[in-house]
N, CA, C and O atoms as a GROMACS GRO file, in nm:
protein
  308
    1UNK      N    1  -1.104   1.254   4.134
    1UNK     CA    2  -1.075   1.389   4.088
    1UNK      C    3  -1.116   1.487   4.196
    1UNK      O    4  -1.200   1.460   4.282
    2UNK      N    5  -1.052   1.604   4.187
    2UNK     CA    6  -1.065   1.675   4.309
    2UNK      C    7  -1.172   1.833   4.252
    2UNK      O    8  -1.181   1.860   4.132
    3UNK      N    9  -1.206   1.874   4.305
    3UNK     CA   10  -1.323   2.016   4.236
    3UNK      C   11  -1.242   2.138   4.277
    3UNK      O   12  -1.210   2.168   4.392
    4UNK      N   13  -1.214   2.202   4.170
    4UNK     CA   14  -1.175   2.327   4.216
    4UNK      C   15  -1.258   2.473   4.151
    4UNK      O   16  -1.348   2.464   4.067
    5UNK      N   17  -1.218   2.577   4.195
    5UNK     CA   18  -1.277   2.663   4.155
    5UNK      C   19  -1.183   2.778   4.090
    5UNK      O   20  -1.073   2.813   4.133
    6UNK      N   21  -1.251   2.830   3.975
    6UNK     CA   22  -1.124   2.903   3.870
    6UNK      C   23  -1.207   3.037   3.878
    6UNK      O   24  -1.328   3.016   3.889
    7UNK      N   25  -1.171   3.168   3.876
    7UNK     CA   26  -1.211   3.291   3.809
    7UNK      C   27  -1.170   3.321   3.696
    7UNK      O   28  -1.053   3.356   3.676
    8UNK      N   29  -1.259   3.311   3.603
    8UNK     CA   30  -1.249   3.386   3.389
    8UNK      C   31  -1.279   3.473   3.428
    8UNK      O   32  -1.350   3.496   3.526
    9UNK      N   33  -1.206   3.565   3.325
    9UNK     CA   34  -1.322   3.650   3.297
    9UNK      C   35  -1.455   3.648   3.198
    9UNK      O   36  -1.499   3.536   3.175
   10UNK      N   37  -1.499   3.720   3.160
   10UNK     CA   38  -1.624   3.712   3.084
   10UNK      C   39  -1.557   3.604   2.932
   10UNK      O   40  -1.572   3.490   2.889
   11UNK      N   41  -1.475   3.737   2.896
   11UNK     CA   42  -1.425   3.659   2.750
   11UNK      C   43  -1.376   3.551   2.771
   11UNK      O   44  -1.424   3.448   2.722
   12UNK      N   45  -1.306   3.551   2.822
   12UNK     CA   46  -1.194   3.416   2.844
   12UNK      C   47  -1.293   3.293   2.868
   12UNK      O   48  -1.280   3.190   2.802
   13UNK      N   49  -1.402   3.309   2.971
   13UNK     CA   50  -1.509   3.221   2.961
   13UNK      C   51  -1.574   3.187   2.855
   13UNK      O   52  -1.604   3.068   2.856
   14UNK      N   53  -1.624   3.270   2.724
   14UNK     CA   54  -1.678   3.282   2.621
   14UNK      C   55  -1.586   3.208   2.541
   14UNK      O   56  -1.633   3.103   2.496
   15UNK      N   57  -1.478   3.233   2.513
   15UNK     CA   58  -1.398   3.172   2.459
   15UNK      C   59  -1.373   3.044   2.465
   15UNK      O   60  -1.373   2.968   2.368
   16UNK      N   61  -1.345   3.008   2.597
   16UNK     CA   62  -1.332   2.906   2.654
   16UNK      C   63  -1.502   2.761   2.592
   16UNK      O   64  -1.507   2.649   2.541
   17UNK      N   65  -1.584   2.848   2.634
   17UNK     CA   66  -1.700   2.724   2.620
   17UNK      C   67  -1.718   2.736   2.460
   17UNK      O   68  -1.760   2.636   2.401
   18UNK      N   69  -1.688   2.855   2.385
   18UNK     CA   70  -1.692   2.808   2.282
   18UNK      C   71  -1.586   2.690   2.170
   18UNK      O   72  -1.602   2.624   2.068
   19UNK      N   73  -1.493   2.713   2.255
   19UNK     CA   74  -1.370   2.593   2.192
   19UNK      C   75  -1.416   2.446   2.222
   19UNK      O   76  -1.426   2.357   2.136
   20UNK      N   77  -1.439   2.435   2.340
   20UNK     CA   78  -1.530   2.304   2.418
   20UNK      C   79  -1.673   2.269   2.322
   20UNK      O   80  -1.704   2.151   2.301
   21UNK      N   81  -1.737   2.360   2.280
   21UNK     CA   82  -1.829   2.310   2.178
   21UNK      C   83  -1.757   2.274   2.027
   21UNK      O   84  -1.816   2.182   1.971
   22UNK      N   85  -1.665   2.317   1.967
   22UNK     CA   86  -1.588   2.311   1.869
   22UNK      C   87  -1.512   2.132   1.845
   22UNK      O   88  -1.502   2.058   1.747
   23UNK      N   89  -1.459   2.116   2.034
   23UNK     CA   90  -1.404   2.004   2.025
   23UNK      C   91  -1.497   1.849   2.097
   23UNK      O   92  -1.470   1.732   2.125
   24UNK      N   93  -1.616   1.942   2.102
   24UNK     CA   94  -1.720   1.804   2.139
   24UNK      C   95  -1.666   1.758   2.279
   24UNK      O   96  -1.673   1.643   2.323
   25UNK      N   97  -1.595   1.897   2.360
   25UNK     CA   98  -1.582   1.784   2.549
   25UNK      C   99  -1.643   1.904   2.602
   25UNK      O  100  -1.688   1.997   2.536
   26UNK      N  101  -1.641   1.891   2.747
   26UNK     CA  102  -1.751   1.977   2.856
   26UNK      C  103  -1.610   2.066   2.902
   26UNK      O  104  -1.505   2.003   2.897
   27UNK      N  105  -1.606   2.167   2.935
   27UNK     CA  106  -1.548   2.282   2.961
   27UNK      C  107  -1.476   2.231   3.038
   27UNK      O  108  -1.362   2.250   2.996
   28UNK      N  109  -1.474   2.135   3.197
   28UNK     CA  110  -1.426   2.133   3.255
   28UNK      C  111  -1.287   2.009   3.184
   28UNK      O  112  -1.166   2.019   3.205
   29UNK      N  113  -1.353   1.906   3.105
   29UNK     CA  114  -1.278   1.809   3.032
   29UNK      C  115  -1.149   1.888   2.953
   29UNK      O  116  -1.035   1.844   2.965
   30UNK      N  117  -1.189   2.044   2.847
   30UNK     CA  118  -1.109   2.145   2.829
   30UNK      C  119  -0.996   2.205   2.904
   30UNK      O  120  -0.876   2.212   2.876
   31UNK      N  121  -1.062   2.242   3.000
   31UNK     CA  122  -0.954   2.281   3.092
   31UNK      C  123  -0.875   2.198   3.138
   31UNK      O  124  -0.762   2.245   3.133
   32UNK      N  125  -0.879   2.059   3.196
   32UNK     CA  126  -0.810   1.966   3.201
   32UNK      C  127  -0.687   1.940   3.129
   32UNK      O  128  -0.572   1.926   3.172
   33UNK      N  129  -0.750   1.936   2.962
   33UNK     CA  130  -0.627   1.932   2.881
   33UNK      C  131  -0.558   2.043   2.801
   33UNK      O  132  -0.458   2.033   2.731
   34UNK      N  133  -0.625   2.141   2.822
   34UNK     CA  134  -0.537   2.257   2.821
   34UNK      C  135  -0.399   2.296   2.942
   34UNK      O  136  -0.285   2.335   2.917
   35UNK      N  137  -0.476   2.263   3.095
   35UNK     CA  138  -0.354   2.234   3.188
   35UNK      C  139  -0.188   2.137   3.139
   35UNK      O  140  -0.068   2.152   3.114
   36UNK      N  141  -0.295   2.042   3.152
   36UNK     CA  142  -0.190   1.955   3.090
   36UNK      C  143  -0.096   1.965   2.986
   36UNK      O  144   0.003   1.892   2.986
   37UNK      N  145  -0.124   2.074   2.867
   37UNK     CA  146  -0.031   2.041   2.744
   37UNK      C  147   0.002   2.153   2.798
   37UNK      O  148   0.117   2.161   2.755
   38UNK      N  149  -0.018   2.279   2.881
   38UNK     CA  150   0.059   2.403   2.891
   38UNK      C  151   0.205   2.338   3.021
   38UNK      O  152   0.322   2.377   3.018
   39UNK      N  153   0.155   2.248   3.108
   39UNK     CA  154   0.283   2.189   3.222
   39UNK      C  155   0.313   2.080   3.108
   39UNK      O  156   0.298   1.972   3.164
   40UNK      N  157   0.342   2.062   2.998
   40UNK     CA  158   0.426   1.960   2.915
   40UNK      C  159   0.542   2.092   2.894
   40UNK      O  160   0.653   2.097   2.948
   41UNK      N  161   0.485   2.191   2.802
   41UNK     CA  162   0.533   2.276   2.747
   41UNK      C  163   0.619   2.349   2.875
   41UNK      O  164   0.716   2.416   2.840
   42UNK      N  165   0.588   2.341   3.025
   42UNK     CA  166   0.660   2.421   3.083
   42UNK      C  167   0.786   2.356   3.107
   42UNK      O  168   0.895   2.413   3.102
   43UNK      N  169   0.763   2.216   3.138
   43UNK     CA  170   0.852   2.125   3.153
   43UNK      C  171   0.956   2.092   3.063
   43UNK      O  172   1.068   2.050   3.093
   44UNK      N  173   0.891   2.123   2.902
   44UNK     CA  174   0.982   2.133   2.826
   44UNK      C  175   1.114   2.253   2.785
   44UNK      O  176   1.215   2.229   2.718
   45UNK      N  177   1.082   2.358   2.837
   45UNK     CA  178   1.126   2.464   2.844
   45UNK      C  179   1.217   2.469   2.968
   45UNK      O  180   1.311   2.549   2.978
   46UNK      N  181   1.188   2.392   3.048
   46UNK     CA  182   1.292   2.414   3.210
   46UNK      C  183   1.362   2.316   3.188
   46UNK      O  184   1.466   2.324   3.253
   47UNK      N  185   1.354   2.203   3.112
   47UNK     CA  186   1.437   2.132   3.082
   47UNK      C  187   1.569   2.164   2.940
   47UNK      O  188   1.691   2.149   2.946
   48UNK      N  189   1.505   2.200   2.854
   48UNK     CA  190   1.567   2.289   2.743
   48UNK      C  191   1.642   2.401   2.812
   48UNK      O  192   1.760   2.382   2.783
   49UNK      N  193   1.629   2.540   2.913
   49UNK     CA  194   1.715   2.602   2.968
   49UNK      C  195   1.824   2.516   3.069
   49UNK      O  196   1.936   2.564   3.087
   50UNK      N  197   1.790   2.395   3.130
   50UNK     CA  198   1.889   2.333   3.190
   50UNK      C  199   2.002   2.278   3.060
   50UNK      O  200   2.120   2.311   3.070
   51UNK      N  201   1.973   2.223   2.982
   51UNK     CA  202   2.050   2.171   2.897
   51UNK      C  203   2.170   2.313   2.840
   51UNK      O  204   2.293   2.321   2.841
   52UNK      N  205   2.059   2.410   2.795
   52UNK     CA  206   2.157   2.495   2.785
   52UNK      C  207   2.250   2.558   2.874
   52UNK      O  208   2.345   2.598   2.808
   53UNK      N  209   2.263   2.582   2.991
   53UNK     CA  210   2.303   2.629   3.086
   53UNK      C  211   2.431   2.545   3.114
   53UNK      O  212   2.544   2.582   3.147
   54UNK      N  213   2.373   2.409   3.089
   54UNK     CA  214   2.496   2.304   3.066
   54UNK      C  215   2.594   2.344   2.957
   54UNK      O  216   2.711   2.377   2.979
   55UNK      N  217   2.537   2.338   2.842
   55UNK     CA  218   2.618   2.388   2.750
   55UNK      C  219   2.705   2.526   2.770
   55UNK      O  220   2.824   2.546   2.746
   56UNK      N  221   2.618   2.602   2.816
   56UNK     CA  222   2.700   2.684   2.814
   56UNK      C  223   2.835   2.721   2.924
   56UNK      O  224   2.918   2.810   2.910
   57UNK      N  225   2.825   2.632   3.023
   57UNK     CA  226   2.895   2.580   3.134
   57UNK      C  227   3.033   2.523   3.079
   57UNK      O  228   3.147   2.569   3.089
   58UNK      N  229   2.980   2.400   3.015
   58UNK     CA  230   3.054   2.362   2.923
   58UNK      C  231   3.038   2.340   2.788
   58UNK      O  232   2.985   2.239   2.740
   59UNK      N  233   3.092   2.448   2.713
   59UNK     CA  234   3.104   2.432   2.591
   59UNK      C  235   3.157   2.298   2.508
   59UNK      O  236   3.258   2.241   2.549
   60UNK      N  237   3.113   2.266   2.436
   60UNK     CA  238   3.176   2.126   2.330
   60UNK      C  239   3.298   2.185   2.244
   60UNK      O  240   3.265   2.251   2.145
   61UNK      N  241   3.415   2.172   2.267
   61UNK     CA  242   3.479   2.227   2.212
   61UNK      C  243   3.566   2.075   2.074
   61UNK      O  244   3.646   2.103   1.985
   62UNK      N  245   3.522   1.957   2.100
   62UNK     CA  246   3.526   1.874   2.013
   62UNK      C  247   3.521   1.916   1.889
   62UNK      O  248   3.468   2.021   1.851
   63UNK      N  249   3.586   1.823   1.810
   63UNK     CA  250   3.509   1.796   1.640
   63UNK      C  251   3.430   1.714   1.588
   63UNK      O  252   3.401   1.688   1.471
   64UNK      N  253   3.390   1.667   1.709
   64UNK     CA  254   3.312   1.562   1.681
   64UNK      C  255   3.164   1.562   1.610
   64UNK      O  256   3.105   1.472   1.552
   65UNK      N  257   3.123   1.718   1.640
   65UNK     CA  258   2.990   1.764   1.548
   65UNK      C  259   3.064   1.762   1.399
   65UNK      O  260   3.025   1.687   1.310
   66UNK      N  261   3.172   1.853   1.383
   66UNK     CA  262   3.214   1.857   1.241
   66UNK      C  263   3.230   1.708   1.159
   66UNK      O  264   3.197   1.679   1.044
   67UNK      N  265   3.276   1.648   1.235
   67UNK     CA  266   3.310   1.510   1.180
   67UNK      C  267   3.178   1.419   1.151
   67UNK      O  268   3.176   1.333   1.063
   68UNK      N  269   3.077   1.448   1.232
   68UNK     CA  270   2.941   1.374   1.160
   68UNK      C  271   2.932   1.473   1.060
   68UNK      O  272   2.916   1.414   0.953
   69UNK      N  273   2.934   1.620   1.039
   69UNK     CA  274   2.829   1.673   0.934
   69UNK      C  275   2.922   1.648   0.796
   69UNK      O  276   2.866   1.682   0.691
   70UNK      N  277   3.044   1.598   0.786
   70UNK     CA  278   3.138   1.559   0.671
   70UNK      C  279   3.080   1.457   0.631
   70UNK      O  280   3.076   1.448   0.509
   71UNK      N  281   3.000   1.317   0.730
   71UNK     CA  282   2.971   1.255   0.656
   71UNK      C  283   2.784   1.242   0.657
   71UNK      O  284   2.730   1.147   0.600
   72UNK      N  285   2.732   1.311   0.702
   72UNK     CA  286   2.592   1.324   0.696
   72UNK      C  287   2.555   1.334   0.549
   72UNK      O  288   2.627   1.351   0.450
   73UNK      N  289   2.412   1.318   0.563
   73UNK     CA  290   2.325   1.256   0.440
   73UNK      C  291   2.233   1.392   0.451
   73UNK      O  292   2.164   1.412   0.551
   74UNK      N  293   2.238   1.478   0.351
   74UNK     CA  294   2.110   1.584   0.385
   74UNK      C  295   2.000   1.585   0.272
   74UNK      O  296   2.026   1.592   0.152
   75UNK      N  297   1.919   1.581   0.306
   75UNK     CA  298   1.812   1.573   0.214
   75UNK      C  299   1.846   1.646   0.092
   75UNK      O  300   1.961   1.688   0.103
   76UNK      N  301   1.793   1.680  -0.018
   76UNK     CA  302   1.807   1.763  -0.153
   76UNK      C  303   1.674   1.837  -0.143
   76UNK      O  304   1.578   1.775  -0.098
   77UNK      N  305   1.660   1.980  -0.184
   77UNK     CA  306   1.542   2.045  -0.184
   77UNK      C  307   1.515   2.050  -0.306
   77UNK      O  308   1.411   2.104  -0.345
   0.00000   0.00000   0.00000
């Protein structure tokens, strides 16, 4: 693992070590996986605007959506 160095501010620090006591890991273990699920989420999002961009590039102009939802199964509320 490599050491780096971050600037909080006061709160954000406060905040921060108090969530880390909440979830029983050491601040730096926190930050770790806070990185991590925020580059899931970014990744998921740059991937989600590519898809759309596709779509919207090319539109589906098929029936092939209509033709599953004729015979789809939808739950009952």
């Amino acid at each position: 693992m490599e050491t780096i160095q971050v600037v909080l501010n006061s709160e954000l620090l406060r905040a921060t070590d108090g969530a880390a006591r909440r979830v029983r890991m050491n601040r730096s273990a926190l930050v770790r996986e806070a990185l991590r699920d925020y580059l899931k989420r970014l990744e998921m999002r740059e991937l989600e605007g590519r898809d759309r961009a596709g779509y919207q590039k090319h539109p589906d102009v098929s029936t092939e959506a209509a033709d599953w939802e004729q015979v789809a199964s939808w739950p009952e509320r």
